[in-house]
C-alpha positions in Angstrom: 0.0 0.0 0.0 1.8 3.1 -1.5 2.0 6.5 0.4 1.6 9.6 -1.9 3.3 12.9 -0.7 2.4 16.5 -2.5 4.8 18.1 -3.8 4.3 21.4 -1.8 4.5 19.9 1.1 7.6 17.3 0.1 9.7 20.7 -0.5 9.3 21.8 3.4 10.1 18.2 4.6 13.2 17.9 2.1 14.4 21.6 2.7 14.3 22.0 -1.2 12.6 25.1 -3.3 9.6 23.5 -4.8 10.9 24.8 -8.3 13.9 22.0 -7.8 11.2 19.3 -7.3 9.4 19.8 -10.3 12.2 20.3 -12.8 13.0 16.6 -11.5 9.6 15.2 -12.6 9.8 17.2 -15.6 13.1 15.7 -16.7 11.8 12.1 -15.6 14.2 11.8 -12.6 11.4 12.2 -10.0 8.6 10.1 -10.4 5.2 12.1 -9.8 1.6 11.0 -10.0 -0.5 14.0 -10.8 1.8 16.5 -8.2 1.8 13.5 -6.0 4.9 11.9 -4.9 5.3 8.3 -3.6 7.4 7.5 -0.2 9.7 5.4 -1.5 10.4 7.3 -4.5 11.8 10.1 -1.6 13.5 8.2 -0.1 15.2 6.9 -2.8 16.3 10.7 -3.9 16.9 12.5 -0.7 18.6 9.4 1.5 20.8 11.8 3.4 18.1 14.3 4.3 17.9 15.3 7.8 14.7 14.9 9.2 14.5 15.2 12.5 15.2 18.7 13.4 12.2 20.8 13.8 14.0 24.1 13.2 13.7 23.0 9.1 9.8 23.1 9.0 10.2 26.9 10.5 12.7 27.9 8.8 11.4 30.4 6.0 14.3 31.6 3.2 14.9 35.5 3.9 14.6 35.8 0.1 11.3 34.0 0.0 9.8 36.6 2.3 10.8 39.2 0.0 10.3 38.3 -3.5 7.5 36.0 -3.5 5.3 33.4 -2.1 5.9 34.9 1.4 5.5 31.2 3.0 4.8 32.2 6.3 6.1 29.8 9.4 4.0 26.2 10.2 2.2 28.6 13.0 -0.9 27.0 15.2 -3.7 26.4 13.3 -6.8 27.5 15.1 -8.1 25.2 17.9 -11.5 24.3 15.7 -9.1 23.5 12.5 -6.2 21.5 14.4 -9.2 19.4 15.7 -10.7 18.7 12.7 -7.9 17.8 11.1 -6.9 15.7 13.9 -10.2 14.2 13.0 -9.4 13.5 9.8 -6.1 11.8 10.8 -7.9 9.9 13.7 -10.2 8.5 10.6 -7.4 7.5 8.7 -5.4 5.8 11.4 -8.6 3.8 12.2 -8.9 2.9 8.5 -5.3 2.0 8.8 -5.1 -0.4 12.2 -8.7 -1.7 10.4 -6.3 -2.8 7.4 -3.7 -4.4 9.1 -6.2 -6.7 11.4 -7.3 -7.8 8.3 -4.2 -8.5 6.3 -3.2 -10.3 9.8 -6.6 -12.2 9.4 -5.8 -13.1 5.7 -2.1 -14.4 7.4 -4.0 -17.1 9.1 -6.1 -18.2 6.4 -2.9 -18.4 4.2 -1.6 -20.9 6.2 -4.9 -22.9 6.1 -5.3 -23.3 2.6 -1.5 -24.4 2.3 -2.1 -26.8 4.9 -5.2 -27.7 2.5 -3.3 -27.9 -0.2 -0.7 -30.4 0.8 -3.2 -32.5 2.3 -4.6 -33.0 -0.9 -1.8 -33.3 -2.7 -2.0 -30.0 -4.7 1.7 -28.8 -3.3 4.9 -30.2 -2.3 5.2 -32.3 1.2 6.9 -29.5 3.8 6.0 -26.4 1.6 3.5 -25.2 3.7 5.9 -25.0 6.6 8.8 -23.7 5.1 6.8 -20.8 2.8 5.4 -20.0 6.5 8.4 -19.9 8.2 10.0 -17.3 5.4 6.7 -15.2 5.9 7.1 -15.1 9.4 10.8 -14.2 8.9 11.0 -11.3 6.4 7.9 -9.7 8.5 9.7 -10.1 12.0 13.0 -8.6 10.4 13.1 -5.1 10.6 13.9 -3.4 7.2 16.9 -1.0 7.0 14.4 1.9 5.9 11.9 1.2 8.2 13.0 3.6 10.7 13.0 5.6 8.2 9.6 5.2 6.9 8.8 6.1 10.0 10.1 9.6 10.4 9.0 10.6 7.1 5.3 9.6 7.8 5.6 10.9 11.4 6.5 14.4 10.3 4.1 14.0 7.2 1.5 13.8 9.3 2.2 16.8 12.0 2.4 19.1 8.6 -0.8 18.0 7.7 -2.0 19.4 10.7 -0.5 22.5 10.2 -1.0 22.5 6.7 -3.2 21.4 3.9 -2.6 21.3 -0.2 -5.2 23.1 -2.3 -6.2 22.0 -6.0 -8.0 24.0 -8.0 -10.1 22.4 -11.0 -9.9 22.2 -14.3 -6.1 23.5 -14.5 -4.8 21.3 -11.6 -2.8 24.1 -10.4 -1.9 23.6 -6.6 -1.4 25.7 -3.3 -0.6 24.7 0.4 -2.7 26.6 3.4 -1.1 27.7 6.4 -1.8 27.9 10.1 -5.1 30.1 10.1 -5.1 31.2 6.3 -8.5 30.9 4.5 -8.5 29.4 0.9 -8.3 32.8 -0.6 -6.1 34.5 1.7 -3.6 31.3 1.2 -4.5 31.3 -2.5 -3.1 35.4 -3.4 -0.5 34.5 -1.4 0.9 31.8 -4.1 -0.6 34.0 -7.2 -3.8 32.2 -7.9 -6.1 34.3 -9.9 -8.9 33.5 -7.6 -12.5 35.6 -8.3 -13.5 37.3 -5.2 -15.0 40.7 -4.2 -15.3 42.4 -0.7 -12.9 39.5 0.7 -15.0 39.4 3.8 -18.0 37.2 3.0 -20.4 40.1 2.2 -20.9 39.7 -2.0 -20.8 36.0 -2.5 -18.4 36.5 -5.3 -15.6 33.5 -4.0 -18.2 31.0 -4.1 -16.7 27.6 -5.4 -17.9 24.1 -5.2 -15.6 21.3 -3.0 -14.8 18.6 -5.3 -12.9 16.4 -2.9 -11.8 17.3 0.8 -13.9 18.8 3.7 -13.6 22.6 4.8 -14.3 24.8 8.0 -15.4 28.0 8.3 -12.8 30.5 10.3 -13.9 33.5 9.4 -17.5 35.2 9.9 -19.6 36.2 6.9 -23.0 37.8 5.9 -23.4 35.9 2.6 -26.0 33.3 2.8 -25.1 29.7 1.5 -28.7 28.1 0.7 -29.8 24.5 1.6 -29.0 24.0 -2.1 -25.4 25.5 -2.1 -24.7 23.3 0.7 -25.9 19.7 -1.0 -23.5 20.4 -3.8 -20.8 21.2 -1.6 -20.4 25.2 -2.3 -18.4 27.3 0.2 -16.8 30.7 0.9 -13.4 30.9 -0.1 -12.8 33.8 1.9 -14.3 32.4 5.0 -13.3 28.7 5.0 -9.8 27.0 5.0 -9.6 23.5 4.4 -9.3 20.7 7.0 -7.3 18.4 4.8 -6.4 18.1 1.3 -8.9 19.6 -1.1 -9.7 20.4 -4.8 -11.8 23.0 -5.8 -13.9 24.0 -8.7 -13.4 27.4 -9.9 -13.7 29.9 -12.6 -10.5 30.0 -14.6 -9.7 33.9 -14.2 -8.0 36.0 -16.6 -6.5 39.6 -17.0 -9.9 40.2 -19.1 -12.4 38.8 -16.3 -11.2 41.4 -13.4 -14.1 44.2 -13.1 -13.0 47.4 -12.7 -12.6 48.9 -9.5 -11.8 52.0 -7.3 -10.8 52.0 -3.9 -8.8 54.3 -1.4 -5.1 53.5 -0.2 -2.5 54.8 1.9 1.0 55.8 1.0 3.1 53.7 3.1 6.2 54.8 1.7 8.3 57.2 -1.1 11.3 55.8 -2.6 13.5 57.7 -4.9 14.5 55.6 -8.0 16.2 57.4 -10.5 15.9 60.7 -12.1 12.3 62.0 -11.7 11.2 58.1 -10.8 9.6 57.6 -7.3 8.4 54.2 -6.6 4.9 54.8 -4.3 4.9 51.7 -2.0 1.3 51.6 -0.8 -1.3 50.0 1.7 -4.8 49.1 0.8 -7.6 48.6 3.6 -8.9 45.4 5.0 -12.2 45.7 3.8 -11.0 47.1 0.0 -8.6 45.0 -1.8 -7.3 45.9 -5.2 -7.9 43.1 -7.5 -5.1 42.7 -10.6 -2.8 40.8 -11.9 1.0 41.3 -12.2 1.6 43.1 -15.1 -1.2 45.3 -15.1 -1.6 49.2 -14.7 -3.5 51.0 -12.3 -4.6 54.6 -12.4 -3.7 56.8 -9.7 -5.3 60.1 -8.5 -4.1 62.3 -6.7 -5.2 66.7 -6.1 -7.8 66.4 -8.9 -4.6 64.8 -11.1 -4.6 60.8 -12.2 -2.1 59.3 -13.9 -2.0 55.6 -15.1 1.0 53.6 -13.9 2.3 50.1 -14.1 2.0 48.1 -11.1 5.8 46.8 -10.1 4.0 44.4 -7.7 2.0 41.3 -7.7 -1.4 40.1 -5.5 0.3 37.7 -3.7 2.2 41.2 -1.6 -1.1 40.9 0.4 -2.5 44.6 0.8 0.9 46.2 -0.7 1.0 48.1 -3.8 3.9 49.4 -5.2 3.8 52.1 -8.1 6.5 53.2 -10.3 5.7 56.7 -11.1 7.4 58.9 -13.4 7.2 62.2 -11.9 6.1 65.5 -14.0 9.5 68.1 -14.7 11.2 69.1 -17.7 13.3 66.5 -20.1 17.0 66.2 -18.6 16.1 67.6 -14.7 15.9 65.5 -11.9 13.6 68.3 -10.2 10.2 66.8 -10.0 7.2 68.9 -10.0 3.4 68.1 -9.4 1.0 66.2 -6.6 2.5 63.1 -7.0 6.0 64.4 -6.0 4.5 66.0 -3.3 3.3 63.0 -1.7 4.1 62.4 1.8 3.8 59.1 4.3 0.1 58.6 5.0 -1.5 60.6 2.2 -4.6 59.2 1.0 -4.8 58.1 -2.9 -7.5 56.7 -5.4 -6.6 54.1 -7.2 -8.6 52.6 -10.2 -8.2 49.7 -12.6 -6.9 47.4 -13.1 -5.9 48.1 -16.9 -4.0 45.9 -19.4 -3.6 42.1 -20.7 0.1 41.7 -20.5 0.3 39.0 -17.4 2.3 36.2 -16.9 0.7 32.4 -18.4 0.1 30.9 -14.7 -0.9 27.3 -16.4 2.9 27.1 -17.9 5.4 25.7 -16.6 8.1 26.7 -19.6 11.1 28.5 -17.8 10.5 32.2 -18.0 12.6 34.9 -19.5 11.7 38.8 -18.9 13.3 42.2 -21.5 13.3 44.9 -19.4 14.3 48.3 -20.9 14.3 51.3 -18.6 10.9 51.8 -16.9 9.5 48.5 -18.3 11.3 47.1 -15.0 8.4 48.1 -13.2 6.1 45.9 -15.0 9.0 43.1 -14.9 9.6 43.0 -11.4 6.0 42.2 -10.9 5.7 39.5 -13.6 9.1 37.9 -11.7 7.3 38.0 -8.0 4.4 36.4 -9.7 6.3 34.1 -11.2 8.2 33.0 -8.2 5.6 32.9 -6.3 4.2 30.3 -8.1 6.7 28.1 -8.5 5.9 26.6 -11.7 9.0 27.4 -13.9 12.2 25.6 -13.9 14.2 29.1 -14.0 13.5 33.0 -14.6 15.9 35.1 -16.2 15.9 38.8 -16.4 17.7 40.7 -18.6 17.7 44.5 -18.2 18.6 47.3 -19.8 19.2 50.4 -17.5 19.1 54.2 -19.0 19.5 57.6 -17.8 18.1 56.6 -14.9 20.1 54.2 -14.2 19.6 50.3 -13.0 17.6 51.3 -10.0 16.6 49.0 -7.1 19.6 46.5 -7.8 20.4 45.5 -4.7 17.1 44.0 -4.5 17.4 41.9 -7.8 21.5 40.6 -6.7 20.0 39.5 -3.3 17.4 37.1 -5.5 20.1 36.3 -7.8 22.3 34.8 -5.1 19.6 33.5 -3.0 17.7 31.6 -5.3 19.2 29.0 -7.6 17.0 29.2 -10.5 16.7 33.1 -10.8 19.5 34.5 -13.0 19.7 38.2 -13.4 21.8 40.1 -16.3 22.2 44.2 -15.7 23.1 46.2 -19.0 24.0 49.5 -18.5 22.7 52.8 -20.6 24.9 52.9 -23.4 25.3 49.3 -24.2 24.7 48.0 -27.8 21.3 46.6 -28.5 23.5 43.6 -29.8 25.4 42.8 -26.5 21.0 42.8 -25.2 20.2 40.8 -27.9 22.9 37.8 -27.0 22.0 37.8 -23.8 18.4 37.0 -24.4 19.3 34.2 -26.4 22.4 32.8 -24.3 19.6 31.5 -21.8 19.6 28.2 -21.1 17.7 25.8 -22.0 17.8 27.6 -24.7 15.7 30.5 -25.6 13.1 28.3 -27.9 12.0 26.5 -25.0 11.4 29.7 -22.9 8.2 31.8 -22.6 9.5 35.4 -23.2 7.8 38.7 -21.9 9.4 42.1 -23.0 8.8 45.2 -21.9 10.8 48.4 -23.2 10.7 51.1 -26.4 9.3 50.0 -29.7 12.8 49.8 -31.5 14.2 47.0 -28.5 10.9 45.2 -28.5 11.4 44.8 -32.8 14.7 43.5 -32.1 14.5 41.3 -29.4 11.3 39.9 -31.2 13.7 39.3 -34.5 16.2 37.6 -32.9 13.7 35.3 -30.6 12.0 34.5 -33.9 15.5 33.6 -35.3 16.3 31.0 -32.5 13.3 29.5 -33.1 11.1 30.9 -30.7 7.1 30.1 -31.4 5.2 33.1 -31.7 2.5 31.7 -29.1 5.5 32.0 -26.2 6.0 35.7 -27.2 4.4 38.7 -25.2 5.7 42.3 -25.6 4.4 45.6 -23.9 5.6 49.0 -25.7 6.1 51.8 -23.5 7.0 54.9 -24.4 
């Protein structure tokens, strides 16, 4: 009887980005079963993991925290949860012991109908007794992975207390709940395009239907579920976390699909970039989330002024937003002029949008390359979270070219790049010829054919890059460009 392990929650008990994993199944050296991962299978890979220190299921990669999913620590789940899925666990055991009294019961009758069978002549005089005695033997001897076994399943089983693995249906792609997070709140986190409107069970508009799995409600709403909603297993994303293992059924949502919305937001923080670029870090409220997706633009409005900007951050930040604004002033002087440069901590904004189609393809798992040419970073940097947050390509690569501005917030990018083993980050000054850009793009490994590319930048870099892709024998479906001017 096989024991499968998701691969979300096999990366926390083998200390190894989830990324890693999956490039493994994806080059055949990791057998999976629909994201599902067999016990001897890890054991077979990861012999020499350390398992029994408990520090390693806290233990949360600075650079994770910053850049994307922002896996928070195995905290407490709520009392109500943790005894639920004790429940579940208790059921299984049960199940379990249940099993093994009656494989001990089949035991017994196997030596019955030997003895049978040599009475009547059907086997060999003494093979009863000595196919017995070798039963009895290789089940009384302890095998050398046993203890093993063991461990894994032991620790298995106190994450899936504190955790639980969420599918969502018809795309298959996955997500893992912690401690107190609802469905939704666990589900931005890891840059699901989930629908959902108020986020505080008033509208209704996170209902999904439970396929498999069993949920608990840990948050209040208003929204009524109807007797009928119930028998066909609807919940509240927004107010529910799952006890177990679930999969949901759910809209697919795209760039297209997000209404339109304004809300109110706080500045949290101004941070010069370069030249007359500010980068507006901002704070939504609990009760008004900003739906988008990474990639997007947003409108901003500000002393009777609004000004449409690209978002250089991605849903799963939580309640952050961070704007890259280009600041009004004359052409070649830093000296920035108009309400947005006046800005100071706490000011109140409008926002409205979201605007735009150029987003990252969540359902791929191609490794991802991103073009950055001067402000296109903004737009970049929140396609890169998103995509690290999800964890579904074998490698990102950004190449950027800087300009009079200059390459701005690098510190942040070389702190991926030598945290994370499958980011790989390339910095072009202003001033460097489009050609030394161009081989750059297609020096990535795999090889740039096999890549899904998004470029961002002025019309004449976009035409080239786009020619040279083209060249190397990159299909037109995994090319997305965004012109700016």
């Amino acid at each position: 009887m096989s024991h499968l392990i998701p691969l979300s929650r096999l990366a926390r008990l083998v200390d190894k980005p989830r990324s890693e994993l999956q490039r493994m199944a994806q080059t055949g050296v990791l057998t999976t079963f629909d994201g599902f991962v067999e016990l001897e299978e890890v054991l077979r890979h990861f012999p020499d993991v350390k398992l029994g220190d408990d520090a390693e299921l806290r233990r949360v990669e600075e650079i994770k925290e910053q850049a994307s999913s922002k896996a928070p620590p195995l905290d407490m789940p709520e009392p109500h949860v943790m005894y639920e899925r004790l429940r579940v666990l208790g059921r299984e055991y049960a199940a379990a012991r249940g099993k093994l009294m009656h494989y001990e019961r089949v035991l017994g009758w196997i030596g019955d109908k030997l003895a049978e069978a040599e009475e009547e002549g059907q086997t060999a005089s003494g093979f009863a007794d000595s196919f017995l005695q070798w039963l009895r033997t290789e089940l009384e001897t302890t095998p050398g992975d046993l203890a093993r076994w063991e461990m894994v399943l032991a620790r298995e089983r106190i994450m899936r207390v504190m955790t639980a693995q969420v599918t969502l249906l018809p795309k298959g792609q996955t997500f893992e709940i912690v401690g107190n997070e609802s469905l939704l709140e666990a589900g931005l986190r890891a840059g699901m395009p989930m629908p959902y409107g108020c986020s505080n069970g008033s509208c209704g508009d996170c209902k999904c239907r439970v396929i498999s799995g069993d949920v608990v409600k840990v948050r209040p709403h208003d929204y009524m579920l109807t007797a009928a909603d119930k028998q066909q297993g609807f919940t509240l994303t927004c107010s529910y976390t799952a006890i177990g293992d679930v999969s949901l059924e759910m809209a697919d949502i795209g760039a297209a699909d997000i209404p339109e919305q304004t809300i109110r937001a706080r500045v949290r923080n101004i941070e010069p970039l370069g030249g007359r670029r500010i980068a507006l870090h901002l704070m939504t409220s609990r009760a008004e989330r900003m739906r988008y997706m990474a990639g997007q633009y947003l409108e901003i409005s500000v002393g009777g002024q609004s000004r449409l900007v690209p978002a250089a951050s991605c849903p799963c930040d939580e309640r952050r937003i961070e704007l890259h604004v280009l600041c009004e002033g004359d052409a070649g002087d830093d000296t920035m002029e108009g309400p947005l440069s006046a800005l100071l901590p706490n000011a109140e904004v409008t926002i409205r949008g979201p605007f735009g189609t150029f987003v990252l393809d969540d359902a791929s798992e191609r490794p991802v390359v991103l073009v950055a040419e001067g402000g296109g970073f903004a737009q970049a940097k929140g396609i890169l979270q998103h995509a690290l947050s999800l964890e579904h390509a074998p490698s990102i690569s950004l190449i950027r070219l800087g300009n009079e501005e200059g390459l701005y917030q690098e510190n942040l990018l070389k702190s991926y790049a030598n945290a994370l083993d499958d980011f790989h980050y390339v910095a072009l000054p202003a001033g460097t010829p489009i050609v030394e850009l161009l081989d750059a793009v297609t020096a990535m490994a795999p090889g740039i054919a096999s890549c899904d590319v998004y470029a961002i930048g002025d019309q004449n870099v976009i035409d080239a890059v786009k020619y040279r892709c083209l060249e190397a024998g990159l299909p037109e479906a995994q090319w997305k460009a965004q012109v700016i001017s």
